[in-house]
C-alpha positions in Angstrom: -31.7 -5.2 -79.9 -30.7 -1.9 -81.7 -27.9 0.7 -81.5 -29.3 3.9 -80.9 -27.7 7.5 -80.8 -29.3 10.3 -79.8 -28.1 13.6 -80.8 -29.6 16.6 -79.2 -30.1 18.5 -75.6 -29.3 16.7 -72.7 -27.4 17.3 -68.8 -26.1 19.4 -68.1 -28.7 22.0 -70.2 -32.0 22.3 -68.5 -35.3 22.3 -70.3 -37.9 20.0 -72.0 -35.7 19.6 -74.8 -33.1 17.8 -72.4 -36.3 16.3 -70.2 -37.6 14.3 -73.2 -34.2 13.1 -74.5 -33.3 11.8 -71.8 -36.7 10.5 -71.0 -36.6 8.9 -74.6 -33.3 7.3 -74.3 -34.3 5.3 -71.3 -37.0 3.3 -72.9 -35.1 2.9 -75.9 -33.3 0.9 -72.7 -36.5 -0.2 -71.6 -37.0 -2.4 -74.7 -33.2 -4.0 -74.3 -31.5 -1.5 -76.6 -27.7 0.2 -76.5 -28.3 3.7 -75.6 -26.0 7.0 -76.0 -26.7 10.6 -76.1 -24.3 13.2 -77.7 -25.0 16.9 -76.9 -23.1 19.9 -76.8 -20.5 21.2 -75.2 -21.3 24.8 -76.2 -25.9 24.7 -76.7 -25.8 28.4 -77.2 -23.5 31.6 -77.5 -24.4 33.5 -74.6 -25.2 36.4 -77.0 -28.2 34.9 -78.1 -29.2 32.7 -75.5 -32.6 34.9 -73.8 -32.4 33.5 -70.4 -30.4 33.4 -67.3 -28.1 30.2 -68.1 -28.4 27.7 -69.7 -27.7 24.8 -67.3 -29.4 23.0 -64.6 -28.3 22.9 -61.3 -29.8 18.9 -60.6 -27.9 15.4 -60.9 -27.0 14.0 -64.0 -29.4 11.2 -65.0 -28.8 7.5 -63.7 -27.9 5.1 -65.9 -27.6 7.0 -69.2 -24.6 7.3 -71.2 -24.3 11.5 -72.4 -21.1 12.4 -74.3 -20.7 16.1 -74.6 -18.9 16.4 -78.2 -19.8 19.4 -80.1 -20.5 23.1 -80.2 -23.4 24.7 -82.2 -20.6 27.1 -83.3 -17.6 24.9 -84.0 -17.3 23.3 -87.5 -14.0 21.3 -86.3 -16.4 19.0 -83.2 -19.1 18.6 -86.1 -16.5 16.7 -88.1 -15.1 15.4 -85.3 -18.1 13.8 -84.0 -19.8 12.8 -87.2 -16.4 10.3 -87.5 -17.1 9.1 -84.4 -20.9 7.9 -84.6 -19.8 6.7 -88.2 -17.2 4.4 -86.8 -19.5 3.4 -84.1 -22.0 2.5 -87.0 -25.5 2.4 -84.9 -28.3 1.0 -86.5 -30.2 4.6 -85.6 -29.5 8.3 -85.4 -32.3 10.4 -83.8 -31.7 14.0 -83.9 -33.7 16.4 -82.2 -34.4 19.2 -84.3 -36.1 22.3 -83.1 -34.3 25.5 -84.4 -32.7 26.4 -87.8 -29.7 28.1 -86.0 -28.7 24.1 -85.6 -28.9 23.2 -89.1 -25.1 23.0 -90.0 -24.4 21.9 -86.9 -26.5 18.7 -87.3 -26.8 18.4 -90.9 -23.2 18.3 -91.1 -23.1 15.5 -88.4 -25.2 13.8 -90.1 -23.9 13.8 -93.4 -20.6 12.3 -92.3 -22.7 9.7 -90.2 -24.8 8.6 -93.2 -20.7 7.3 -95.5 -20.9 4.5 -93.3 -23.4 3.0 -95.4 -25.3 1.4 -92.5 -26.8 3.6 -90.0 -30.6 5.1 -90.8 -30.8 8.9 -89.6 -34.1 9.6 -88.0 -34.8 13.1 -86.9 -37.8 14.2 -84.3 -38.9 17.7 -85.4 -40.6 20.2 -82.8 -40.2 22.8 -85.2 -39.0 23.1 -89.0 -40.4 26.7 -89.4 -39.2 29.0 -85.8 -41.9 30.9 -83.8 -39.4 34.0 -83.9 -38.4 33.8 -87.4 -34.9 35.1 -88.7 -32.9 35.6 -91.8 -32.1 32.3 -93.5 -33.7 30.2 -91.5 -35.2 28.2 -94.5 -31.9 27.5 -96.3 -30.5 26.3 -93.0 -33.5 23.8 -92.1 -33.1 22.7 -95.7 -29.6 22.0 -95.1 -30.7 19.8 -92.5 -33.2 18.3 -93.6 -31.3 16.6 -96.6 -29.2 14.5 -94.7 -32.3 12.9 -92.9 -33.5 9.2 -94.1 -37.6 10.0 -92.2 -38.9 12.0 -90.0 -41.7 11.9 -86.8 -43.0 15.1 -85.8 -45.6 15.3 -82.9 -48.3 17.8 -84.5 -49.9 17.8 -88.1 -49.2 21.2 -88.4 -45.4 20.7 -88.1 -45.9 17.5 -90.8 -47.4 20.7 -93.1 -44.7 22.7 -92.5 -42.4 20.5 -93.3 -43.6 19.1 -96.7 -42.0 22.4 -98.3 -38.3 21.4 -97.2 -38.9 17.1 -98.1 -37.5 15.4 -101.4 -39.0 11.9 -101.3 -38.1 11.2 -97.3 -41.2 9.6 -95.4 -42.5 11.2 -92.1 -44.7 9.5 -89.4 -46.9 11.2 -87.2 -46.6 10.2 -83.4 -48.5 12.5 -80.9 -46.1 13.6 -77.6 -46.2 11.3 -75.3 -47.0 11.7 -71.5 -44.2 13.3 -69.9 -44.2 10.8 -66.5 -40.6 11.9 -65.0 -41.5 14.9 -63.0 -42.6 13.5 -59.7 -46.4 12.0 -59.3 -49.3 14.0 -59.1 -50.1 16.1 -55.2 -53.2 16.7 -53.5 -54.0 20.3 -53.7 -53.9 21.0 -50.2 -49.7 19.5 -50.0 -49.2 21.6 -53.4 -50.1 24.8 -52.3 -48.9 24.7 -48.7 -45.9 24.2 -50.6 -45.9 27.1 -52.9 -47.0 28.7 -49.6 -50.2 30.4 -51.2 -53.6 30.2 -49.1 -54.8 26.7 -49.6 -58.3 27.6 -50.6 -59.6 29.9 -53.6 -59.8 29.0 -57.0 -55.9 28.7 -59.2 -55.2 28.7 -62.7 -51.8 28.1 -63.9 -49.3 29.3 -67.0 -46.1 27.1 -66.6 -43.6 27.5 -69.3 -40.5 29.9 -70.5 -42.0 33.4 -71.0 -41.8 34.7 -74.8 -43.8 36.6 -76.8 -45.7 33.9 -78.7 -47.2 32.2 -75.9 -49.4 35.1 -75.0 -49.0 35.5 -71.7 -49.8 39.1 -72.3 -53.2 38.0 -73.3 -54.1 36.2 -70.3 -53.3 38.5 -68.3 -55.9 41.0 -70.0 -58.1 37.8 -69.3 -57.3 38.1 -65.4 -58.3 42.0 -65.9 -62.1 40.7 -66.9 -64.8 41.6 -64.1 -66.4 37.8 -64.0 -62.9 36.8 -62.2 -61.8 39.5 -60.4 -65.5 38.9 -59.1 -64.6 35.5 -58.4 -61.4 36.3 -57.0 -59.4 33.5 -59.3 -55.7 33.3 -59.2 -53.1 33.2 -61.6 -49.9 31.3 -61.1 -47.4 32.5 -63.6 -44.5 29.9 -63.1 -41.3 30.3 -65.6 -38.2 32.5 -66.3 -38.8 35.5 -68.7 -37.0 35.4 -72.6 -37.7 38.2 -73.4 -39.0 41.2 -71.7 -39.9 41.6 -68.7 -40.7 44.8 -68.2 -43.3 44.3 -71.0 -44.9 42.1 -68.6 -44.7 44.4 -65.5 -45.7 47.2 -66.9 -49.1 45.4 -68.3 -49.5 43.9 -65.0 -49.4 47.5 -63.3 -51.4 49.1 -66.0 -54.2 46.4 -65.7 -54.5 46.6 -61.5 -54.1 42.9 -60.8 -51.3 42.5 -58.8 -53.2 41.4 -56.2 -54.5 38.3 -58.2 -51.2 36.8 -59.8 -48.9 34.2 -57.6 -45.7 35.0 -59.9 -42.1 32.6 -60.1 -40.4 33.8 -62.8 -37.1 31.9 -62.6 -36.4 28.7 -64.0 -38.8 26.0 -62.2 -36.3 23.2 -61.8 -37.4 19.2 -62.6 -38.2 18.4 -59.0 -41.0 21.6 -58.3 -43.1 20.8 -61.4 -45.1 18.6 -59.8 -45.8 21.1 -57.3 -47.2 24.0 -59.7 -49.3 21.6 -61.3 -50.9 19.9 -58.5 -51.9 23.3 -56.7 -53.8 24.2 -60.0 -57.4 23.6 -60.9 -57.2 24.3 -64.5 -54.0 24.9 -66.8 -54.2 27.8 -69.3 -52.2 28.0 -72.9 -52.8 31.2 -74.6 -50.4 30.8 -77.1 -50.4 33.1 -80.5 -49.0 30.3 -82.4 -48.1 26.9 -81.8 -46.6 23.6 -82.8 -47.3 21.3 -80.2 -46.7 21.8 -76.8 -45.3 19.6 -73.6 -47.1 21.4 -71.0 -49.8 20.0 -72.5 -48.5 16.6 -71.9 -47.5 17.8 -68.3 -51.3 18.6 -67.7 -52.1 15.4 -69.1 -49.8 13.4 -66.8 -50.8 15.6 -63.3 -54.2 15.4 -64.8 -55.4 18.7 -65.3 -57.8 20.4 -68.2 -56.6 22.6 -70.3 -57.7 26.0 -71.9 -55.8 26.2 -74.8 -55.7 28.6 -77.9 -57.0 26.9 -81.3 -53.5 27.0 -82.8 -50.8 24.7 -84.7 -51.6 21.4 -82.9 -52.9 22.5 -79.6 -56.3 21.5 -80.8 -54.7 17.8 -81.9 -54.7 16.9 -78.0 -57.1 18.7 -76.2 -61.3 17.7 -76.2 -63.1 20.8 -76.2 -65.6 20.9 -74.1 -64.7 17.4 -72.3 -61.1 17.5 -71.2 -61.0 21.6 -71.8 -61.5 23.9 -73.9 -60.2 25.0 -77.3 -61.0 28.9 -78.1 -59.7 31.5 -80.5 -56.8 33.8 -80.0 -58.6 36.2 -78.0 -58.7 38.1 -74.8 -62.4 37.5 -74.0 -62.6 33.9 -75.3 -59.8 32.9 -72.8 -61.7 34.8 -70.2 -65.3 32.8 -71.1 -63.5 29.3 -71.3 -62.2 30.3 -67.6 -65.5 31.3 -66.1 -67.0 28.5 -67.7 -64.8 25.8 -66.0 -65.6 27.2 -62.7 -69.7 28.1 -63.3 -70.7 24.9 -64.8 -68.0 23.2 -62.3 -66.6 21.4 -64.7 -63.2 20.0 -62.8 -64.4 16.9 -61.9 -66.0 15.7 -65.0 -63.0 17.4 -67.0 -60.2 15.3 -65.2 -62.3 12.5 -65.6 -61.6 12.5 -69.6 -57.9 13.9 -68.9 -57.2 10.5 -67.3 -58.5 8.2 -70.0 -57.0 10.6 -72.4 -53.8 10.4 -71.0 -53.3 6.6 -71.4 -53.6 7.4 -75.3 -50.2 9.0 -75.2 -47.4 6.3 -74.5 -43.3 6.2 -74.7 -43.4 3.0 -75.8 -46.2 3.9 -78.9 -43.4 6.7 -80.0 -40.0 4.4 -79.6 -42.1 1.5 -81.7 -42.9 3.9 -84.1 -39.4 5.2 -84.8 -38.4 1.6 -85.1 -40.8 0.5 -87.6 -39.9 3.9 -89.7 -36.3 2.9 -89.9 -36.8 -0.8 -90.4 -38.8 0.5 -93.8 
């Protein structure tokens, strides 16, 4: 049995960041071992935070342990809780890094952490280089990253990304796994009657927080192509707007599809994922760059192809031509791979290779992994 800590996003903020924490942490007590999470009391300043809050309105999760200790903008709770995990002398530290605006934050955490001469600091990187880059970004990931023993990140274009910032610390590549705690997969029928759309016609679905890097702007010029409006496919566009929105609205108006978009643009909350999902026949990810990416573990666990753009490590996880399709960063190549699926009727035969996939992508494959790196 090991003594973890988790440092990162957890209840009461929203989000995947928080989902996979807290998902994490629970088969870390799944395979007998002492749990905690510490997260923030303050995530973001409200100044720079792009959405509508940052907090979920749902339960706090059963059986987990989440101290809220420190704010991203408060030097005094980064030396106050670095003591206190040093004292507590776990055997691991995972911290969730994502964004360089948490570098001193968590570097200085983790610096205190490592005096105790016992504890190994492991840190799970989404990103080491941001998709909306800023003004000393790189000396504040660097900061970080030099108080971290190994790292894992989930793509290979992260791992490359991150070489530039390493001195001699190892990193393990463990692909995303599955995430499995947002409800089981629907029939269509259920999911739509839910979303109250008509239960027949043909759906495609973009599920995620809106921002400029994940193209939704380019799809949308996809939904604009003759081949679907012939068709009469859908678009679901599920997720709030960073950024905005009038962008959006304005394109939609200017491109005359109105008629063809189901659009709920506020926060989807844990419990209605399932829903947006299951009413889809094919999930689209027309992102303009790209690390990896949880929805795509979402469509792997509600079993749903993919169309996803061949960027960062989209094209890691998805079998072109066999569980979806991998395309360039264009408007008419999105629009092909969609007229494809539904011409050749590939659904069937696609969700087929989604489900075998799927199994290849386990919790318990990214905890042993994490414990083998810190044993060595």
């Amino acid at each position: 049995m090991k003594k973890v800590i988790i440092i990162g996003t957890a209840h009461p903020f929203r989000g995947g960041l928080a989902s996979f924490n807290e998902r994490i942490a629970k088969e870390f007590q799944v395979q007998g071992d002492e749990v905690e999470i510490f997260t923030f009391t303050l995530q973001y300043p409200s100044i720079v935070f792009p959405g509508k809050t940052q907090y979920t309105d749902g339960p706090a999760p059963t059986n987990l342990s989440i101290q809220r200790t420190f704010s991203s903008i408060n030097p005094l709770t980064w030396i106050k809780t670095g003591r206190v995990i040093k004292a507590l002398k776990p055997d691991i530290v995972l911290c969730r890094f994502w964004l360089p605006f948490m570098g001193p934050c968590f570097g200085t955490m983790l610096r205190i952490i490592k005096q105790n001469k016992h504890t190994k600091i492991l840190s799970l990187i989404d990103n080491i280089i941001p998709h909306e880059k800023r003004i000393g970004d790189k000396q504040l990931a660097q900061y970080f990253v030099n108080q971290v023993d190994a790292f894992i990140v989930m793509s290979k274009s992260v791992q490359r990304d991150l070489q530039q910032f390493l001195k001699q610390q190892p990193v393990k590549y463990i692909p995303h796994p599955v995430y499995d705690n947002y409800g089981d997969p629907l029939d269509k029928t259920s999911a739509r009657k839910w979303l109250n759309i008509p239960v027949a016609g043909e759906y495609i679905l973009f599920f995620g927080f809106i921002r400029d890097y994940k193209g939704l702007d380019l799809l949308l010029r996809a939904m604009a192509d003759e081949r679907i409006k012939q068709r009469g496919i859908k678009l679901i566009v599920a997720g709030e707007y960073y950024g905005s929105k009038e962008k959006y609205e304005s394109l939609i108006k200017e491109l005359g599809i109105e008629d063809r978009l189901v659009l709920r643009t506020d926060f989807i909350p844990n419990e209605e994922v399932k829903y947006f999902f299951s009413a889809a026949d094919l999930a689209v990810q027309p992102y303009k760059s790209a690390t990896q990416s949880g929805i795509s573990q979402l469509c792997y666990h509600f079993e749903k192809p993919m169309v996803v753009t061949n960027v960062g490590g989209l094209p890691e996880i998805v079998r072109h031509e066999a569980g979806g399709y991998v395309v360039p960063v264009e408007v008419a190549a999105i629009a092909d791979a969609i007229i494809t699926f539904y011409e050749k009727e590939k659904e069937a035969a696609f969700v087929a290779v989604v489900k075998e996939v799927k199994k290849e992508f386990a919790w318990d494959t990214m905890i042993n992994g994490m414990k083998e790196l810190a044993d060595s």
